[in-house]
N, C-alpha and C positions, 0 to 999 in steps of 0.2 A: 743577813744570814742567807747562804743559801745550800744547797739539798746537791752535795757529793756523789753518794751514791746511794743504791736502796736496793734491799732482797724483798723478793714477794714469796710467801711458803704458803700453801694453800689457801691464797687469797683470789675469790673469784676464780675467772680461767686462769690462774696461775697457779702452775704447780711447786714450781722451784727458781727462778730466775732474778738474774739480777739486773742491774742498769746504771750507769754513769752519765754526769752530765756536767757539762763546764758553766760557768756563770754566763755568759751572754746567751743567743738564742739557742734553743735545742729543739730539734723536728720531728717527731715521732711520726712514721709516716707506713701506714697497713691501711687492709681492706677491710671493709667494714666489718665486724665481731673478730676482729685480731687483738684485740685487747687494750685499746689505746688508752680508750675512759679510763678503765678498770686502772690503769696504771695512774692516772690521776687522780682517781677518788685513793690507792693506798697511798700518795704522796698528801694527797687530806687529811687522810688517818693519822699519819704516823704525825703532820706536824700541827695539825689542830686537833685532834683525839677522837673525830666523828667522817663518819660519811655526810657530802650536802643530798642527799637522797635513799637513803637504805637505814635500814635495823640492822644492828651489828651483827646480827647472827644471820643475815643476809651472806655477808662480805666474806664468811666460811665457804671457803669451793665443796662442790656438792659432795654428798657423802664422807665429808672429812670430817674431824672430830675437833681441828683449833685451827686457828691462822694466825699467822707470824709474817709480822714487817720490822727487819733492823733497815736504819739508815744514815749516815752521817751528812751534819747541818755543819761544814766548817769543822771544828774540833769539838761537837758536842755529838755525843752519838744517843741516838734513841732508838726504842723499842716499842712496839704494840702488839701484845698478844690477845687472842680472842681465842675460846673454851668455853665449844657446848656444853650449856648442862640443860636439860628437859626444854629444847626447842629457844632457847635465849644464851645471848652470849655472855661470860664472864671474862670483863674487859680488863687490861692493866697494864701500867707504861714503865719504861726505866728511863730515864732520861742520865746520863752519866753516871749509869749502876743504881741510880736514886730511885725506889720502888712510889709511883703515883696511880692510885685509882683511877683518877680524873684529873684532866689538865685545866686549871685554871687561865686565866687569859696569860698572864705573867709568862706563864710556860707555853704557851704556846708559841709557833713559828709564823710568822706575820703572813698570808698567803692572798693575794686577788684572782677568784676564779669566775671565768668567762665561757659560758658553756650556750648553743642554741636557743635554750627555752628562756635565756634571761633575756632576749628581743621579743618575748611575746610579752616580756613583764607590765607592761604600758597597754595594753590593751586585753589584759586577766580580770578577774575578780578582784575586791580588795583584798580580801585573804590574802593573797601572794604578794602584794604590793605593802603591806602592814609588815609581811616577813619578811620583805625584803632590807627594810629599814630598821627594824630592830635586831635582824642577824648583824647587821653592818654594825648598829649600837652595841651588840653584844661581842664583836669583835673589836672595838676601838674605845669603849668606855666601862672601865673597871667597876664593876658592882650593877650592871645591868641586866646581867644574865639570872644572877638571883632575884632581883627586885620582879624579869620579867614571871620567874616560874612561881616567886610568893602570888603575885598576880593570878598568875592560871589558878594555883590552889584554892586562895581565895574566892574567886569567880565560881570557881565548882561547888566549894562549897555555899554559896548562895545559890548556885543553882538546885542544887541538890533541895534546901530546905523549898524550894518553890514546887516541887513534885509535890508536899505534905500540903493536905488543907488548909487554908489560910491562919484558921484559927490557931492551928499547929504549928505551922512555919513562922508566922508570923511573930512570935513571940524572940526569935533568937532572930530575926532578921536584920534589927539596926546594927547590931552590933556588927555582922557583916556587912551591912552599907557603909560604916564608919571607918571599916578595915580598905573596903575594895575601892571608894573614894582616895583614901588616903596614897594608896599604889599608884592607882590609875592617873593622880596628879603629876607623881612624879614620873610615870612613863608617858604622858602626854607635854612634859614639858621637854624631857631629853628629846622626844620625834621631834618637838617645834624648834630646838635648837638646832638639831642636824640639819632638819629644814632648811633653817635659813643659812649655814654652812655651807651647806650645796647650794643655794640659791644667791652665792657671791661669787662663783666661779662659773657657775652653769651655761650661762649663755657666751662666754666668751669659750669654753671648753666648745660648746656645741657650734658655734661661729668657723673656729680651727677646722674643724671637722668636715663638717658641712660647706664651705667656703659661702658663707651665708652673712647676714647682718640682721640675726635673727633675736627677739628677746623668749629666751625657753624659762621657765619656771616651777618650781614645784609645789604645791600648796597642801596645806595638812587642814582637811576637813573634816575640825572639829567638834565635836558638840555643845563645850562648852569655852568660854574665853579663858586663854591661858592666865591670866593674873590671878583667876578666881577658878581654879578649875576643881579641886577636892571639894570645897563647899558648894559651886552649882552642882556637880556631879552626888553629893549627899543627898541636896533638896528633890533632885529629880528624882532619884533611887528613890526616896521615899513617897514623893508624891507617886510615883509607879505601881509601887510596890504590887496596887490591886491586878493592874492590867499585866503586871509580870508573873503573879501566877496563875494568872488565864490562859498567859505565854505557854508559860512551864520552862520561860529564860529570860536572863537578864538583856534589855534591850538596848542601855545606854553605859558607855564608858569606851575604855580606849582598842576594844576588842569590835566595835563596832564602827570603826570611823576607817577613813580612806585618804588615800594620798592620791590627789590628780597629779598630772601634767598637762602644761600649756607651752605652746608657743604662739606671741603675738596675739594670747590673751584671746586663745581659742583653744580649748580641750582636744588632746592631743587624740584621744581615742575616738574622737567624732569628725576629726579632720585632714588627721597626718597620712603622708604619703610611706610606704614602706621605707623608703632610702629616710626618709625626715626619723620616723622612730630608729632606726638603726643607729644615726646620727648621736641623737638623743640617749640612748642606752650607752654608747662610745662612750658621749658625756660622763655619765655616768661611772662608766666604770676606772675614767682619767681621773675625776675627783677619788672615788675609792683610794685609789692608787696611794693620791697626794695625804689623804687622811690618815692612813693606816700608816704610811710610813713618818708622818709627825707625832702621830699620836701613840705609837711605837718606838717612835728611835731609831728604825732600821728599816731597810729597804723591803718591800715583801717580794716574795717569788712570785711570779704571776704564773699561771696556768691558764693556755685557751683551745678550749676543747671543739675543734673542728668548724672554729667563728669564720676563718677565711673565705671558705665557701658561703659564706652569707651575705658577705660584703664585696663590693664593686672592688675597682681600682682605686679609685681618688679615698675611701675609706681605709683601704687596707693602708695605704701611703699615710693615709694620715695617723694611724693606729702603730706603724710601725717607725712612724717619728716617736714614741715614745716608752716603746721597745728596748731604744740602747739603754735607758738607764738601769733598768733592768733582768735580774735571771727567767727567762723568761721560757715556757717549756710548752710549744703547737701541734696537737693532734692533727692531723690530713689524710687523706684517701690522694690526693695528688699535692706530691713532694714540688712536681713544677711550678704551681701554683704560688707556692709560699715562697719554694728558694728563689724566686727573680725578684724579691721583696730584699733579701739581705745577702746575695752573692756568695762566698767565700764562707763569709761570718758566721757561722753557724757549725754546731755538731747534728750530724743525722744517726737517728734509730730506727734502722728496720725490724719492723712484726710481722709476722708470717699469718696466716690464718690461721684459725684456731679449733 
């Protein structure tokens, strides 16, 4: 499926505008605060229901009261409206007239987006590196986005009771170790499947790339052995319990574990060269690609937000070998840059400052 055309109505610096785009590459190409993002995060909106960075009452242009995105995916046309009410937005979709609160994954529009900060992703915190992999999960695997937020609730509410004195909390505590084991199993075994998912393709995606004869890998380090992961994860919860509310948090489960990278069987964040991570994230984002559109059915649109500038020659070359299969839509500050990449092939959109 891919994304016809789209209106932005008081979304961000857009007041009213619209935009076309053919299915092969398309160039968006302004100086820097012309509005290039903006114009990919409403192509987010409208076909996955969310910003990858903002509160929705963000994405209202200032001092406006709603924001409106139509746009047609092929013959399916959608809709996102957004309406202040006391500083939060009240969101809601039409998807072929058909009125939707929230888009479940089913409705949504299959998208791979490629934006600067995901090259720092490999050498962040795990925080980011955990979100990276279950966004992915929660884009390509049916029933993971609930399983993840049952989780959070859970988690909170065990945090919550470790605020109260032991004697206090402790009384209703098992019964949330027995809950938040029970979760935490099964989102520690979809991470180790994706895992090893990526880790069948990974080093030959990175080899492409790189022109390298490299072994990259990804590992999920975890706390407990996935065979047995809800039961160790119980026994510890409870053997803990005393030093967690010493804490005043829970200290073990799948909110506290990390996903490295290797290449050659050396920690990518204590040894890679810049070009080797860029490489590696490439990687990365070529599996994406592959997953999303099997695990889907349909091709996603790609989006890459001002990536060219970050990448040499022999990357870009090798990034835009996999370009033709897709709609694919390149923010840039310089059009030169990118159009010697695909000649002719391409639609250009000029943005003006803003």
């Amino acid at each position: 499926m891919a994304i016809d055309v789209i209106r932005l109505q008081n979304f961000r610096s857009y007041e009213d505008e619209s935009f076309e785009f053919e299915y092969g590459v398309n160039i968006v190409v302004g100086p820097n605060a012309s509005g290039k993002t903006n114009l990919l995060e409403a192509i987010l909106v409208l076909a996955r229901g969310g910003s990858y960075k903002a509160h929705d009452a963000d994405l209202v242009r200032f001092n406006k009261p709603w924001a409106r995105l139509d746009g047609y995916f092929g013959k399916q046309s959608r809709l996102a409206k957004l309406v202040l009410r006391n500083d939060k937005a009240d969101k809601s979709f039409l998807i072929n007239d058909k009125p939707y609160r929230r888009l479940s994954l089913e409705r949504t529009v299959p998208i791979v987006f490629f934006e600067p900060n995901n090259l720092q992703l490999i050498t962040r915190g795990p925080d980011q590196r955990r979100e990276y992999i279950d966004e992915l999960l929660e884009r390509s695997l049916p029933g993971f986005k609930a399983l993840a937020a049952n989780y959070r609730r859970a988690l909170a509410q065990r945090n919550a009771l470790l605020k109260y004195h032991p004697t206090q909390g402790a009384k209703q505590l098992f019964a949330w170790d027995v809950r938040l084991s029970e979760l935490g199993g099964k989102i520690a075994a979809a991470r180790q499947q994706l895992v090893d998912q990526i880790n069948k393709n990974l080093s030959k995606n990175y080899n492409q790339i790189a022109h390298s004869r490299i072994s990259a890998r990804l590992n999920y380090n975890s706390h407990f052995p996935a065979e047995a992961y809800a039961s160790k994860m119980l026994s510890k919860l409870s053997a803990s319990s005393q030093s967690d509310f010493d804490r005043g948090f829970t200290a073990y489960g799948p909110h506290r574990e990390d996903i490295s990278f290797s290449l050659n069987k050396k920690l990518v964040g204590q040894t890679a060269s810049r070009g080797e991570t860029r490489s590696l994230m490439l990687a990365l984002k070529i599996f994406e690609l592959d997953l999303i559109e099997k695990t889907r059915g349909q091709k996603p649109i790609l989006l890459l937000d001002d990536v060219f500038s970050e990448l040499d020659g022999a990357r870009r070359r090798s990034l835009v070998s996999y370009l033709k299969k897709y709609q694919t839509i390149i923010t840039t500050t310089d059009a030169d840059a990118v159009i010697e990449y695909f000649g002719n092939k391409h639609k250009m959109i000029a943005l003006s400052g803003r």
